[in-house]
C-alpha positions as CSV (number, residue, x, y, z in Angstrom):
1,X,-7.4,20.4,17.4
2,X,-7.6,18.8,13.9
3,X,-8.1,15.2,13.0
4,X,-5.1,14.0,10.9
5,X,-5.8,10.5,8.7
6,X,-2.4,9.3,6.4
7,X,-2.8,6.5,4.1
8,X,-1.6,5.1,1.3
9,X,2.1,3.3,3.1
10,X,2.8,-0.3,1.7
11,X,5.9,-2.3,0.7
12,X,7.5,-1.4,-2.4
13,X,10.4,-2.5,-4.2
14,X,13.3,-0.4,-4.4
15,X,13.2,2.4,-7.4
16,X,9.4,2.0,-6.8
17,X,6.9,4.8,-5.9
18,X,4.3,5.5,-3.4
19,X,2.1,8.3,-2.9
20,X,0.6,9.3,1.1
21,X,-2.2,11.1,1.6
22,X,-3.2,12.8,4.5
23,X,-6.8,13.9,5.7
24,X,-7.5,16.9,7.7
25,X,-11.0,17.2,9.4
26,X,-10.9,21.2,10.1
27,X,-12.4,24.2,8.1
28,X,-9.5,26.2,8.5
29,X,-6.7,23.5,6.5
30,X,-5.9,26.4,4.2
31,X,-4.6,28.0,7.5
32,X,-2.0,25.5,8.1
33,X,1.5,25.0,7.5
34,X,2.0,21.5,6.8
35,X,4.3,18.4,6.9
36,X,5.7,14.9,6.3
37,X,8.2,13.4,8.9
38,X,9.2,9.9,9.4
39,X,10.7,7.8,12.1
40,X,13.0,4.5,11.7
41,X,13.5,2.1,14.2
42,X,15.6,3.5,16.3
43,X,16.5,7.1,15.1
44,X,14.5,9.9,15.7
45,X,11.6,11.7,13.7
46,X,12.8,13.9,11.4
47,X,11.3,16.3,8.6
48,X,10.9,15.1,5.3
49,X,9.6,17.8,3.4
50,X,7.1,20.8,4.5
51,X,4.6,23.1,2.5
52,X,3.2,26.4,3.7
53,X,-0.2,28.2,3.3
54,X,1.5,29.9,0.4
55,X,2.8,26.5,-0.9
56,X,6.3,27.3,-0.5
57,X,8.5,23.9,-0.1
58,X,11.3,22.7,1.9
59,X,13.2,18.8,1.9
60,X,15.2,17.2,3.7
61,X,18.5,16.9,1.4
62,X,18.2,13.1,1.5
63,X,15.0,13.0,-0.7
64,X,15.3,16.5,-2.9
65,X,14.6,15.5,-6.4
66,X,13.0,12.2,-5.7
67,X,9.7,13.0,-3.3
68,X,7.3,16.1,-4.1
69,X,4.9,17.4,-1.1
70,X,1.5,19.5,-2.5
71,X,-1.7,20.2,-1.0
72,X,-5.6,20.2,-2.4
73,X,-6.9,22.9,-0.1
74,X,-10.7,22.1,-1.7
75,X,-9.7,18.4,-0.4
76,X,-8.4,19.0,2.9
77,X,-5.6,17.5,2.0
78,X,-1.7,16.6,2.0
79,X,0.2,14.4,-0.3
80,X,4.0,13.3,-0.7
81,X,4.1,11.6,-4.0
82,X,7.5,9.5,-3.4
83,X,10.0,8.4,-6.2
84,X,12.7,6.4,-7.2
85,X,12.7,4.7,-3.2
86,X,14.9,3.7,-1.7
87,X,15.6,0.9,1.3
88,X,16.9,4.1,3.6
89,X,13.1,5.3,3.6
90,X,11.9,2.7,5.3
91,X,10.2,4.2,7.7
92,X,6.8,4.9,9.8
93,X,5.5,8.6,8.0
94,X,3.4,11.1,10.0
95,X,1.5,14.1,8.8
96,X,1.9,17.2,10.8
97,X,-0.4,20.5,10.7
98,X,0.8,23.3,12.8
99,X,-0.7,26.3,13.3
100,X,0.0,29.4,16.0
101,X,3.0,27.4,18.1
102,X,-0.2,24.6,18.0
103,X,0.4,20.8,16.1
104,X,-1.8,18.1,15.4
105,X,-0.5,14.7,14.3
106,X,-1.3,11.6,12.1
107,X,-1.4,7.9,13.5
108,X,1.1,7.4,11.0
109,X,1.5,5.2,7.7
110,X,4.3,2.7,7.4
111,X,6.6,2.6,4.1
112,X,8.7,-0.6,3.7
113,X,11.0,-0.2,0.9
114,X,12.6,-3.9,0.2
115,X,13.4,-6.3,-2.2
């Protein structure tokens, strides 16, 4: 099972950006389809935006046109580059690989979007 490492969270001011990376320790990253989600207190995780081996891209209607989701295969890695924010992403972000019915997961990075 992969090793998942997200960082780059931090407290931003609204209309602020962010960009998270996310570290995969396996040979086979190119292999995976992967994601962003994020939980709120109190609600429930929920997809953010996802990006396939062939680096097709899905988002959640609440951030189209403001976050972008790409991967560095040579890297190993996974980035949402976040935009414009807004206090409605506040929010703890995990990285997700999945593979064959099988999912690793990040720790999680937190994102605090306030004045």
């Amino acid at each position: 099972q992969a090793q998942l490492v997200e960082s780059g969270g931090g407290l931003v001011q609204p209309g602020g950006s962010l960009r998270l990376s996310c570290v995969v320790s396996s040979p086979i990253f190119n292999m995976f389809t992967m994601a962003w989600y994020r939980q709120a207190p109190g609600q429930e995780r929920e997809l953010v935006a996802q990006i396939s081996t062939l680096r097709t891209t899905t988002y959640a209607d609440s951030v189209k046109g403001r976050f972008t989701v790409s991967r560095d295969n040579a890297k190993r890695t996974l980035y949402l580059q976040m935009d414009n924010l807004r206090p409605e992403d506040t929010a703890v972000y995990y990285c997700n690989a999945a593979l064959r019915g099988s999912t690793s997961w990040g720790q999680g990075t937190q994102v605090t979007v306030s004045s």
